[in-house]
Backbone bond lengths (Angstrom), bond angles and torsions (degrees), N, CA, C in turn:
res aa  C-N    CA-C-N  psi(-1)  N-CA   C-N-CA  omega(-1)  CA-C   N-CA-C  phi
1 X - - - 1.452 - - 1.529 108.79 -
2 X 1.337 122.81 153.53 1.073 127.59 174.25 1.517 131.96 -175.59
3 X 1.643 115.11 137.12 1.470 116.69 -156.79 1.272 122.26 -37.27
4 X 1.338 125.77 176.61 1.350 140.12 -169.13 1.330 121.11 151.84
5 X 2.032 73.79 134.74 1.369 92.96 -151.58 1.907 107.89 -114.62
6 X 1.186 89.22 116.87 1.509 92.28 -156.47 1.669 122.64 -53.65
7 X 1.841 89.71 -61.22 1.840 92.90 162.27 1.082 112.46 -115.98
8 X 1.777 116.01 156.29 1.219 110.40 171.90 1.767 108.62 -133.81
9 X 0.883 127.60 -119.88 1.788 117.64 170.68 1.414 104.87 -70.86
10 X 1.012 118.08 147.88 1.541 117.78 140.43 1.524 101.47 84.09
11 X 1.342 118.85 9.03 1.240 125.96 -172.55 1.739 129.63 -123.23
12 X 1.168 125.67 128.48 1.739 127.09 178.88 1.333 102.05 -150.26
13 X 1.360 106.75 134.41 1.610 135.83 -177.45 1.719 116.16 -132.56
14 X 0.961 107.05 155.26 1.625 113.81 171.07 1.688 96.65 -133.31
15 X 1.497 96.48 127.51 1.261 121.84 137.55 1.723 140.26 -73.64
16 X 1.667 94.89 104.10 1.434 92.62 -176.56 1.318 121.94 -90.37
17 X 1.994 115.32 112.30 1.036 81.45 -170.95 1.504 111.89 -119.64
18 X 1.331 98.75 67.63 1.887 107.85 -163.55 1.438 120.80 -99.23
19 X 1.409 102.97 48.26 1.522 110.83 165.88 1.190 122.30 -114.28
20 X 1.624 124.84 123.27 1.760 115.56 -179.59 1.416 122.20 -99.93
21 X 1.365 112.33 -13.20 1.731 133.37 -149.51 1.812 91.01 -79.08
22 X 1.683 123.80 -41.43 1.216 115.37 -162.43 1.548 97.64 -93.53
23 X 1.648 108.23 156.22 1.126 96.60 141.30 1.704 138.03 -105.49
24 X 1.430 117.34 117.73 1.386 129.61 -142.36 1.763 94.25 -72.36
25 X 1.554 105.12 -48.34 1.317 117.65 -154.93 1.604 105.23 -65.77
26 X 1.569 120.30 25.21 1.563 149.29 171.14 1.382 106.40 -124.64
27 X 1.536 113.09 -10.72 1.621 82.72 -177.25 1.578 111.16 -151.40
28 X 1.044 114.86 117.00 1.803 132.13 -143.27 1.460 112.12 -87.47
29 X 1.100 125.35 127.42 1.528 141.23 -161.76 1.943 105.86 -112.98
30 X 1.296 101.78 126.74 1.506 97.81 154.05 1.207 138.48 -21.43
31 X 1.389 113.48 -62.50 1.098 151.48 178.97 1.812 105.56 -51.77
32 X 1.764 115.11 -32.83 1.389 110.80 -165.53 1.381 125.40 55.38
33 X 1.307 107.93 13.34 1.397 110.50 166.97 1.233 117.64 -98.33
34 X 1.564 135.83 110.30 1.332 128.24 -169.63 1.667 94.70 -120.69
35 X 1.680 104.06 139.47 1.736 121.58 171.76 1.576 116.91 -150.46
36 X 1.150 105.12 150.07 1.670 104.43 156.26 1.389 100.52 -158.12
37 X 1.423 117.48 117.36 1.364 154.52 156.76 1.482 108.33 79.20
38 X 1.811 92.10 54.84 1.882 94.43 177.84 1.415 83.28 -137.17
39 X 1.410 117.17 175.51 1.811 127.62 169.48 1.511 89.57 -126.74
40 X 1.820 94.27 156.67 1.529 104.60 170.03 1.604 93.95 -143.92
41 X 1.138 121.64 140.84 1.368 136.09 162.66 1.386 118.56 -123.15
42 X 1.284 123.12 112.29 1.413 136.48 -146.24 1.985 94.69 -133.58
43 X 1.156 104.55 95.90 1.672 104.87 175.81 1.656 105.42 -115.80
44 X 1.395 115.96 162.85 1.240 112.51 171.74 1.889 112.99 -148.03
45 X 1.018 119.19 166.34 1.842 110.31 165.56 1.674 124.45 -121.20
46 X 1.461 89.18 168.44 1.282 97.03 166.26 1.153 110.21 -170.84
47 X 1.678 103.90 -163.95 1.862 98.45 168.55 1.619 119.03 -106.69
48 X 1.074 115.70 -177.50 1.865 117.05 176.17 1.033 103.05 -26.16
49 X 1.023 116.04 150.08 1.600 123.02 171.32 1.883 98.51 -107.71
50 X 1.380 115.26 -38.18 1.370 113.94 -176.54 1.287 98.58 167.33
51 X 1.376 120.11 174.51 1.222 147.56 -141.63 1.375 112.48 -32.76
52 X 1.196 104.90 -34.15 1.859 101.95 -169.07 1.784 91.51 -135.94
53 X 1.040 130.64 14.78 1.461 123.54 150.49 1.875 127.56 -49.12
54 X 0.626 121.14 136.52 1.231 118.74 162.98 1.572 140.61 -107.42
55 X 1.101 133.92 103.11 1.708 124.21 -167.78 1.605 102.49 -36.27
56 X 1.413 94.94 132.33 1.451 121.52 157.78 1.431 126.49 -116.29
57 X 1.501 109.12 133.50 1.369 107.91 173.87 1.384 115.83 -131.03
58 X 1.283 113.73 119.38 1.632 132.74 176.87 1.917 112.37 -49.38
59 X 1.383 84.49 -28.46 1.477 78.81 -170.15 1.750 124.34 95.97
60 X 1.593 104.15 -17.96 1.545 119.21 -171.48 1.837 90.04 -64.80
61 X 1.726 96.93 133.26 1.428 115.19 174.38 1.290 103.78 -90.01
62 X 1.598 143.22 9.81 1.453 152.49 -144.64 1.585 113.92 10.23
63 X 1.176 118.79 42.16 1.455 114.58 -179.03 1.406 118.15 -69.33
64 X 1.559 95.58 -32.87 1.295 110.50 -166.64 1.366 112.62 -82.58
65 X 1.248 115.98 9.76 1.636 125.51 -172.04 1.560 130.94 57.01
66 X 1.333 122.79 -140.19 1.167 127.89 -169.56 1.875 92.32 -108.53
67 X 1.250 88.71 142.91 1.774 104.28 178.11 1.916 96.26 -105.99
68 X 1.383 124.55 157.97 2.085 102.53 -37.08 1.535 97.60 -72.40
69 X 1.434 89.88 172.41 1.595 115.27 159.44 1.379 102.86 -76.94
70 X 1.630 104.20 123.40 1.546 113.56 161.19 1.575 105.01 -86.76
71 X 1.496 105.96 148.11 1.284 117.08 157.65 1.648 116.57 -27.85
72 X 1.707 119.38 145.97 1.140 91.53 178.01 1.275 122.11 -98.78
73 X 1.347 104.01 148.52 1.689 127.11 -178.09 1.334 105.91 116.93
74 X 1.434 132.03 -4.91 1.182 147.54 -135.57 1.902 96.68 -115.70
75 X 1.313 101.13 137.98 1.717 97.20 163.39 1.233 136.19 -126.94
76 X 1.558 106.89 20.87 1.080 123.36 -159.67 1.484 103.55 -177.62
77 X 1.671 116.89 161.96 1.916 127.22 -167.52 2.064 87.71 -46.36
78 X 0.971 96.35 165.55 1.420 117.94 159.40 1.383 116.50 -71.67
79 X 1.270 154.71 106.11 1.627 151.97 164.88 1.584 92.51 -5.22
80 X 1.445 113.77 131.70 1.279 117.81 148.72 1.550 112.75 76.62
81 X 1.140 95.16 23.44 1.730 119.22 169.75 1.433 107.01 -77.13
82 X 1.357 114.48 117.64 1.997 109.26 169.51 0.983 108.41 -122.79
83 X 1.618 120.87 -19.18 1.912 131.44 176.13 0.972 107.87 -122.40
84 X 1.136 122.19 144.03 1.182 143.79 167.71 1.553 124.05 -113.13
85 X 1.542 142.51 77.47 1.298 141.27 -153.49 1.617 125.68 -109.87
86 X 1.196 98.44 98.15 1.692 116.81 -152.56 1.352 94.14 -80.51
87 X 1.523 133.98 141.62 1.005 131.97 -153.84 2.080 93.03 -146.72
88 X 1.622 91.10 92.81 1.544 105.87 -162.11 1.524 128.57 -57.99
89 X 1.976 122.31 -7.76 1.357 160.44 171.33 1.577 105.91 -88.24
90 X 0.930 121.37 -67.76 1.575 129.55 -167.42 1.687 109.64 -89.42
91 X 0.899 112.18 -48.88 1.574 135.09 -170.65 1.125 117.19 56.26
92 X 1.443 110.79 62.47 0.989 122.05 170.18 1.498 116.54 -110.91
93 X 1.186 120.02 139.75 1.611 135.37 -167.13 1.096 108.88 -100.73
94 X 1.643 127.82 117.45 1.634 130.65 163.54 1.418 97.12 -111.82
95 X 1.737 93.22 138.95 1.655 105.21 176.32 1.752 104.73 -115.13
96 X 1.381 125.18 133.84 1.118 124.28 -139.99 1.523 81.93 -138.14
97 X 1.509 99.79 157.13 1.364 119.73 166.88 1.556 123.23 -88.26
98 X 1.770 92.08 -43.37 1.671 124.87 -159.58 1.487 94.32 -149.08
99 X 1.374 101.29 132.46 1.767 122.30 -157.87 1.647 116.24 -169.35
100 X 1.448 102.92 127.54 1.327 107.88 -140.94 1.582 85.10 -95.47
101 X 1.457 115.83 117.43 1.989 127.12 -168.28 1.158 96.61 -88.78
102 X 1.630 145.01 -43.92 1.099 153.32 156.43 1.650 125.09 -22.50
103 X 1.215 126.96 -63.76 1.111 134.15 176.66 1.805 114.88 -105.77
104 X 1.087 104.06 -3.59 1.606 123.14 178.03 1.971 100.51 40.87
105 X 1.573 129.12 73.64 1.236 103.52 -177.03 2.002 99.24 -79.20
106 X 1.775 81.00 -170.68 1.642 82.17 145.12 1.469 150.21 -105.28
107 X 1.419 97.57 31.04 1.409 113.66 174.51 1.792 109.37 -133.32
108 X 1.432 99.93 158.06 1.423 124.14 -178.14 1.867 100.56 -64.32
109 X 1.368 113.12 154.22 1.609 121.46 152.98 1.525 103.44 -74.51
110 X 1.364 110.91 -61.42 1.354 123.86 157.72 1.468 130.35 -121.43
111 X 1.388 85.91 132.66 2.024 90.73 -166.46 1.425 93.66 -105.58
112 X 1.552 111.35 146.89 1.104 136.46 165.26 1.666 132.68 -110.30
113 X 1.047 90.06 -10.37 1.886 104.84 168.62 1.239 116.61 141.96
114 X 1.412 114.71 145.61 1.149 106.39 -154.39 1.980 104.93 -115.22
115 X 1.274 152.46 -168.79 1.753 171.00 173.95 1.155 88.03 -148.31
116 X 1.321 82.77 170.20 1.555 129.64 -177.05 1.804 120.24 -157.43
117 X 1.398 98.17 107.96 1.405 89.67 167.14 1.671 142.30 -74.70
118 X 1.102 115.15 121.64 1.142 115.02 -172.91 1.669 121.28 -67.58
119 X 1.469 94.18 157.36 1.561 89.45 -163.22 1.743 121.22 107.61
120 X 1.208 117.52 -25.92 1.249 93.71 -162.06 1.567 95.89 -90.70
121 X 2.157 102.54 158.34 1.426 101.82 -178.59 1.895 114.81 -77.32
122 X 0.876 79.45 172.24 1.623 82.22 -161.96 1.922 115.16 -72.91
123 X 1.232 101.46 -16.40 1.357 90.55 162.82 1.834 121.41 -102.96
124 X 1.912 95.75 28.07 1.184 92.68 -178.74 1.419 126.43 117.90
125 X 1.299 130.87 115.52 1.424 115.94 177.04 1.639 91.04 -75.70
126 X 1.392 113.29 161.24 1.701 142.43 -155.25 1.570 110.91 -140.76
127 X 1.841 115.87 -30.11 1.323 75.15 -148.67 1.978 82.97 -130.79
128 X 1.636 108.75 25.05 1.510 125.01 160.13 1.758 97.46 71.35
129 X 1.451 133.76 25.68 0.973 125.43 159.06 1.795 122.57 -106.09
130 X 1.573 107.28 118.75 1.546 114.74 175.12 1.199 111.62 -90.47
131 X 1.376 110.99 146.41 1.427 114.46 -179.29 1.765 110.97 -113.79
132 X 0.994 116.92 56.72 1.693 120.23 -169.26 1.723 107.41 -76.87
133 X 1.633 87.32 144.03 1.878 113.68 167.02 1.570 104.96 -56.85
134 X 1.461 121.32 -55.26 1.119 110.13 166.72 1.691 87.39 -166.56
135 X 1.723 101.61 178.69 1.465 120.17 -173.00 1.534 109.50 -104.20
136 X 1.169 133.91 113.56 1.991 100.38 173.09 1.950 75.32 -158.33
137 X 1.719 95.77 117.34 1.407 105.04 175.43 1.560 95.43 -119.63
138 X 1.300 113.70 167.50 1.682 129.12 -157.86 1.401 91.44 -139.02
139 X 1.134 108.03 175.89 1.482 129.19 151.90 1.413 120.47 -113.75
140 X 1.235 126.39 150.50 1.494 116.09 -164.65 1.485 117.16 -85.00
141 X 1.260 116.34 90.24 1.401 108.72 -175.07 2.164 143.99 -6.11
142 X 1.650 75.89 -30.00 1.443 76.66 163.09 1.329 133.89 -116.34
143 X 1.393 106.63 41.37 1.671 144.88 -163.01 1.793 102.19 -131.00
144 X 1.103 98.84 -84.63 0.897 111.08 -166.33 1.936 123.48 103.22
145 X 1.026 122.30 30.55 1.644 108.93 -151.90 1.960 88.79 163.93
146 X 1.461 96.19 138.86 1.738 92.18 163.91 1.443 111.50 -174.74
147 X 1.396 108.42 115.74 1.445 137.86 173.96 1.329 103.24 -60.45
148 X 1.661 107.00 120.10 1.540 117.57 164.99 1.617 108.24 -95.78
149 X 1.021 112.15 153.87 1.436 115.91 176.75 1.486 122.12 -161.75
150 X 1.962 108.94 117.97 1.331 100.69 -155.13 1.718 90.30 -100.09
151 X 1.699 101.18 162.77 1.916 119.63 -175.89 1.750 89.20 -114.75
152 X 0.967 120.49 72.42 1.398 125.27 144.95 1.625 122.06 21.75
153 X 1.365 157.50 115.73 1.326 138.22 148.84 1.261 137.32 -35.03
154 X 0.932 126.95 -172.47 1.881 126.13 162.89 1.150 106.37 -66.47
155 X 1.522 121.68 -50.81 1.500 130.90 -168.93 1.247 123.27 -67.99
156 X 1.783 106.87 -3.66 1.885 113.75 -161.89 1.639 108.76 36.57
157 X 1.560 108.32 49.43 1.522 105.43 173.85 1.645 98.56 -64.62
158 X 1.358 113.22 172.38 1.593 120.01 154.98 1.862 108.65 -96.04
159 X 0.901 102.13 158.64 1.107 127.32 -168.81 1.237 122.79 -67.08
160 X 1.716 153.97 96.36 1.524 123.23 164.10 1.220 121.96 -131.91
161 X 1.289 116.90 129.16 1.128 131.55 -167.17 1.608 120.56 -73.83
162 X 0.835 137.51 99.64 1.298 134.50 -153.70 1.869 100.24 -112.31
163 X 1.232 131.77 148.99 1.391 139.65 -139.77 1.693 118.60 -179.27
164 X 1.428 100.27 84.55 1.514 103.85 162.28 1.993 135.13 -67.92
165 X 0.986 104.56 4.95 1.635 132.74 159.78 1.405 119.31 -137.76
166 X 0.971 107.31 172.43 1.663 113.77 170.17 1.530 121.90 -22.14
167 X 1.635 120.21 131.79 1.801 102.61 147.82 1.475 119.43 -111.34
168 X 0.791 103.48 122.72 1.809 116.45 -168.01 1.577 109.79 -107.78
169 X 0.845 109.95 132.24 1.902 134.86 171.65 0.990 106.86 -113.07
170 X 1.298 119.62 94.74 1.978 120.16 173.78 1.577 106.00 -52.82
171 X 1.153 95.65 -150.15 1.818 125.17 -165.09 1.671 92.95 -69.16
172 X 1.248 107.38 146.96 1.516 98.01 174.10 1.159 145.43 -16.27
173 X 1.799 110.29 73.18 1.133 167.43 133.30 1.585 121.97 -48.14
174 X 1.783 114.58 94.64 1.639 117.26 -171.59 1.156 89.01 -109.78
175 X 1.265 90.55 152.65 2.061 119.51 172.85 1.625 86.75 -140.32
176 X 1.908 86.59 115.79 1.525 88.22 170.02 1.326 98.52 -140.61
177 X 2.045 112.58 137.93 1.260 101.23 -147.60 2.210 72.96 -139.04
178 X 1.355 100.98 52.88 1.532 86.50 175.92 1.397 132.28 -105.97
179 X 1.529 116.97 -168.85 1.394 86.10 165.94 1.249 138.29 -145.14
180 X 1.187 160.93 -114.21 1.707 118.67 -176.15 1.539 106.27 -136.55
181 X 1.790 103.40 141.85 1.323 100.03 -175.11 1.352 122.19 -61.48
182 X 1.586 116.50 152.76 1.719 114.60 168.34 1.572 110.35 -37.99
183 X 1.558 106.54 168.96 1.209 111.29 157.26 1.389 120.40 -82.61
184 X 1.428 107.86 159.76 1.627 90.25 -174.37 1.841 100.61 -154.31
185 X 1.342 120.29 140.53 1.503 111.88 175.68 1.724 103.66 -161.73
186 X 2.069 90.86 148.96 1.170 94.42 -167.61 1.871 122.28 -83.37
187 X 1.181 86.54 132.68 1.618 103.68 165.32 1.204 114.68 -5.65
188 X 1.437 121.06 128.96 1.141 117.56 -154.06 1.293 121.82 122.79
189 X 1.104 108.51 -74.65 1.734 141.05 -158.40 1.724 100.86 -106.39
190 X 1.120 121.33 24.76 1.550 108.03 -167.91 1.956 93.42 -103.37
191 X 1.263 92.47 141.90 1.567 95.35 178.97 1.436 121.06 -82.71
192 X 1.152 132.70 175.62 1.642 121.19 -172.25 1.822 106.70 -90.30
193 X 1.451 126.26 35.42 1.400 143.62 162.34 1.532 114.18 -116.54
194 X 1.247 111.61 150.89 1.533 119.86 154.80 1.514 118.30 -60.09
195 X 1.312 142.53 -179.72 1.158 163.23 -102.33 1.755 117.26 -175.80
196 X 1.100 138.66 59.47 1.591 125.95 -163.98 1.522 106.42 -52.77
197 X 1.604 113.06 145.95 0.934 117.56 177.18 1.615 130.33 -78.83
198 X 1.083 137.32 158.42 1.489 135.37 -153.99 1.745 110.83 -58.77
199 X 1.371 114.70 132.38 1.085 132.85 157.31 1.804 116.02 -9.67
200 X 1.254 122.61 106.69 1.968 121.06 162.75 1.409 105.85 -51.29
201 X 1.393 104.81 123.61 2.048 107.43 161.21 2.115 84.69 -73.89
202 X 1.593 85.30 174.61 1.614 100.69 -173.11 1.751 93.67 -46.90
203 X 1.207 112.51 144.35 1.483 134.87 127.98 1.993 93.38 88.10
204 X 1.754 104.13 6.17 1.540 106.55 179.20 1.302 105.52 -91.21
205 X 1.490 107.10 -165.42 1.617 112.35 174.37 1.734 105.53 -128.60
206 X 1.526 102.81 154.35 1.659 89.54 -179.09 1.665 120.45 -84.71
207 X 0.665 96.24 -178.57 1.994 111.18 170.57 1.201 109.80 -64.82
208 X 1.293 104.04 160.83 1.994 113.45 177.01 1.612 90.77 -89.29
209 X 0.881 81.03 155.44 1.947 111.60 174.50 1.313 90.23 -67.98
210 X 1.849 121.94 154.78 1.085 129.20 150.08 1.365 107.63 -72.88
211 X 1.494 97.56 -175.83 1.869 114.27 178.64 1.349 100.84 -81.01
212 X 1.300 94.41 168.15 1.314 128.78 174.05 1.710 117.59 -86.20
213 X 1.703 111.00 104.95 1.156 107.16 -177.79 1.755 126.91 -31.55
214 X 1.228 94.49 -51.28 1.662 115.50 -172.49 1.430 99.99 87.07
215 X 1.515 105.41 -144.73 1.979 129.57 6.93 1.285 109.54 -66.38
216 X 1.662 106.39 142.16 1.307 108.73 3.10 1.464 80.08 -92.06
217 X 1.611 99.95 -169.38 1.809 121.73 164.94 1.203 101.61 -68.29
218 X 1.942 99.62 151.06 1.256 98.55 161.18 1.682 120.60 -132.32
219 X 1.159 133.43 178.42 1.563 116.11 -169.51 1.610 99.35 -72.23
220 X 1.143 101.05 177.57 1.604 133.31 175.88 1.704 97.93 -83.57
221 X 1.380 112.31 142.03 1.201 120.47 172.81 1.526 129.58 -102.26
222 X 1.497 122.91 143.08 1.626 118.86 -155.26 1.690 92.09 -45.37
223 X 1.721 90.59 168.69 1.552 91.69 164.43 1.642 110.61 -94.21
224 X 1.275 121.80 -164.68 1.856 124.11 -171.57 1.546 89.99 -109.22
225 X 1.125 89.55 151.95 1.650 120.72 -173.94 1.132 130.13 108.05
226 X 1.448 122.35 164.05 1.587 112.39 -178.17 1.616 118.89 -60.78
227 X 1.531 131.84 -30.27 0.930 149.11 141.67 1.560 138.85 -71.99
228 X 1.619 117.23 33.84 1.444 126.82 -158.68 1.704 88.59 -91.67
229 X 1.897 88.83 130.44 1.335 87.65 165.92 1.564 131.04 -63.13
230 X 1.164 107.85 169.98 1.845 118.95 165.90 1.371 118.61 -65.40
231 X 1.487 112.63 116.85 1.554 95.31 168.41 1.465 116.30 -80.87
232 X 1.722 101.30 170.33 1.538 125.93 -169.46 1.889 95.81 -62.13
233 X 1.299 91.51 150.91 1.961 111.74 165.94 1.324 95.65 -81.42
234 X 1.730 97.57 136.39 1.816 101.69 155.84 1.565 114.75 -51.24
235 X 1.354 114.11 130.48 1.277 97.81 171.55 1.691 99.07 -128.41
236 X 1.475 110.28 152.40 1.511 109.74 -168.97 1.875 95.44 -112.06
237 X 0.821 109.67 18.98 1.876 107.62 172.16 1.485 123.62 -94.24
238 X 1.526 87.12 -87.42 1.880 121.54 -178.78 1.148 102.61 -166.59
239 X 1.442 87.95 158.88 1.676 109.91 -166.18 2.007 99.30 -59.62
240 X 1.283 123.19 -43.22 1.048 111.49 179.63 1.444 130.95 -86.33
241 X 1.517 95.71 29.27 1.397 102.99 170.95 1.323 114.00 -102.70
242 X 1.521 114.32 145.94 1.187 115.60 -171.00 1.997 114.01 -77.12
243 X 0.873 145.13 147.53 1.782 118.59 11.74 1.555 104.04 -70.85
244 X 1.186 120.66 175.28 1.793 138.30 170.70 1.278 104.27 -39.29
245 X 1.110 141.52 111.78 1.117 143.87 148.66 1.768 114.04 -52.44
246 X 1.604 96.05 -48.82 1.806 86.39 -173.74 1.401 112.45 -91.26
247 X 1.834 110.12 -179.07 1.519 106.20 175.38 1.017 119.10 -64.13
248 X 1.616 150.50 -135.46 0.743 147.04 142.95 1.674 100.22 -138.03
249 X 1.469 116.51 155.14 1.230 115.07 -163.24 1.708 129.89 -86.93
250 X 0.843 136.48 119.66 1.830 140.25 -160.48 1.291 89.87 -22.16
251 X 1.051 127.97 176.86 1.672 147.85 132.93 1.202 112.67 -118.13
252 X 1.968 112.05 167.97 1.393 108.24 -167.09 1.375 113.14 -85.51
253 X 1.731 92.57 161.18 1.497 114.43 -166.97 1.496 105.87 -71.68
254 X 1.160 125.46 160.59 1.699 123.42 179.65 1.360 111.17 -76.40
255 X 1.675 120.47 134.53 1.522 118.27 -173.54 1.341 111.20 -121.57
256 X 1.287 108.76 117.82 1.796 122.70 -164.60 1.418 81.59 -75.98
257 X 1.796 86.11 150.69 1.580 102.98 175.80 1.180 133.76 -100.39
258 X 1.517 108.39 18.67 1.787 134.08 138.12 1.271 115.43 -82.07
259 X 1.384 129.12 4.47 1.534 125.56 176.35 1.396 114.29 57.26
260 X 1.842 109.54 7.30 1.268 104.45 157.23 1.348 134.07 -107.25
261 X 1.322 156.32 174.64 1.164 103.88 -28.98 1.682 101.41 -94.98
262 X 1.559 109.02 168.38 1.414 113.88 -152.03 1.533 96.80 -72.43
263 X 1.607 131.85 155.57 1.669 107.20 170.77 1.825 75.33 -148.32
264 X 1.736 99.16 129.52 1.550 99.82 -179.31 1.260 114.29 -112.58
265 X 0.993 137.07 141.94 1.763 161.35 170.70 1.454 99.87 20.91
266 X 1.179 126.05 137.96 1.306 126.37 178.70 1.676 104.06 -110.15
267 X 1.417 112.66 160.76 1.559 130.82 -159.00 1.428 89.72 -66.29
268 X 1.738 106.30 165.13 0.983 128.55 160.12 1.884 115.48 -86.06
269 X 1.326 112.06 -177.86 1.532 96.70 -167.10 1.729 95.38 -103.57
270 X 1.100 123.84 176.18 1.521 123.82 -171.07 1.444 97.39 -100.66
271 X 1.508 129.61 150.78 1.172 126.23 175.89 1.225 123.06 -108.38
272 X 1.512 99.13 136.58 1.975 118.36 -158.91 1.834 97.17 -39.69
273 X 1.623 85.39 156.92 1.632 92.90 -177.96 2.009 115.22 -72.21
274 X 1.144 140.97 122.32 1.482 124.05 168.83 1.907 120.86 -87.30
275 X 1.162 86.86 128.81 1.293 101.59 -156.77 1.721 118.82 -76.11
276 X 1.449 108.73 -22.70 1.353 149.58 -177.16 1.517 102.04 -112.66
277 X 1.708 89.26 154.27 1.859 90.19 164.86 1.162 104.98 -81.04
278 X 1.552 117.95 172.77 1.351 114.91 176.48 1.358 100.28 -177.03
279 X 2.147 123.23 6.29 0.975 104.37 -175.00 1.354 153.37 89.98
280 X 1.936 98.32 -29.44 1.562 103.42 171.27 1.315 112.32 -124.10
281 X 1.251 105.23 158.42 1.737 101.25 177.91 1.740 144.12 -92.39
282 X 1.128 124.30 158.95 1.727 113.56 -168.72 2.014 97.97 -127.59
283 X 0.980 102.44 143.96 1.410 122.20 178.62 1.532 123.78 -150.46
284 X 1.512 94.31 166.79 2.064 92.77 170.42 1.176 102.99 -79.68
């Protein structure tokens, strides 16, 4: 593994992160940026770098200071920091030992201390834009490794990181901004309700609901977004009987080539209700 540093002078990128169909938070990128069906836009400034550079400006007013906020008195992660859980409304930072990846809340199993970014208005930042001095996150030396993890707003804005110096991601350093699979259970055991479909990461859309057990069954419903997958057909056999039993998974959202405005990963589809045992399972 090894650092990386995303912007540096003269530099702005978008992260697309508008896919819902995989699950990412299984499958590890250079980059350390892990998502499914959230966007992140991460810009930063500086001056020329040289001859044919050009000044860039992010636009960051640095109100929001330096990312992260250490505890105060603190200059560095807390000992025994492995999460880090950015909380995109309040902005407030918990650094965790033990942190539940599964249901992603907004609290630690075990917390180890918590920041606060400065700046935000008091009923809340709303609309998922930071204005940082600069970005440069670490891992805590006696870790080795550190899971970012963003808590969404009211608004499910997407996220952008905005940066008048560098943004830097040390040494195996994750930013995972995804969002959570449907529920899902096997045949058998299904209750006489549908199923909501999986949780939006920031600025995504969720999953279609599964079907409706019945009798009879009923299909799975699209997922949300401009690209929400199809949900699964009731099927009264087995899962590998035709029609589709499952949803089918979002595809990505369309990305303007001003990077505005951000539109993140759209839901997967919910999978049709099975009416029979058969053994396999249906979810959002």
């Amino acid at each position: 593994m090894f650092e990386h540093t995303l912007f540096t002078t003269s530099n702005a990128m978008e992260v697309d992160m508008a896919r819902s169909g995989e699950d990412w938070s299984r499958r590890r990128t250079r980059c350390f940026v892990w998502a499914k069906a959230a966007l992140v836009m991460l810009m930063c400034a500086g001056a020329a770098g040289g001859a044919l550079a050009q000044p860039f400006s992010s636009g960051s007013t640095g109100v929001n200071g330096s990312f992260p906020p250490f505890p105060t008195g603190a200059t560095t992660l807390p000992d025994g920091t492995q999460f880090l859980v950015w909380n995109m409304s309040s902005g407030l930072v918990r650094y965790c030992s033990q942190y539940d990846m599964a249901t992603q809340p907004e609290t630690c199993r075990t917390e180890v201390g918590t920041g606060q970014i400065p700046g935000i208005p008091a009923a809340g930042l709303t609309n998922g834009v930071f204005n940082f001095t600069d970005v440069d996150v670490n891992a805590s030396p006696s870790v080795g490794f550190l899971n970012i993890f963003l808590v969404g707003n009211s608004n499910n804005s997407p996220i952008t990181i905005l940066s008048q110096n560098s943004i830097h991601l040390g040494q195996s350093v994750s930013l995972y901004a995804n969002g959570l699979n449907g529920a899902s259970t096997n045949v058998g055991l299904l209750p006489n309700i549908a199923f909501p479909g999986g949780r939006p990461g920031p600025g995504g859309f969720a999953g279609g609901a599964t079907g409706n057990p019945g009798p009879p069954a009923t299909d799975g419903s699209t997922g949300f977004g401009p690209a929400g997958g199809i949900g699964g057909t009731a099927n009264f056999n087995s899962c590998g009987a035709s029609p589709h039993a499952y949803g089918f998974n979002g595809g990505p959202s369309p990305v303007s080539a001003t990077l505005t405005p951000l539109i993140g990963g759209s839901g997967g589809g919910g999978g049709g209700a099975l009416e029979l045992s058969s053994g396999c399972q249906v979810g959002g």
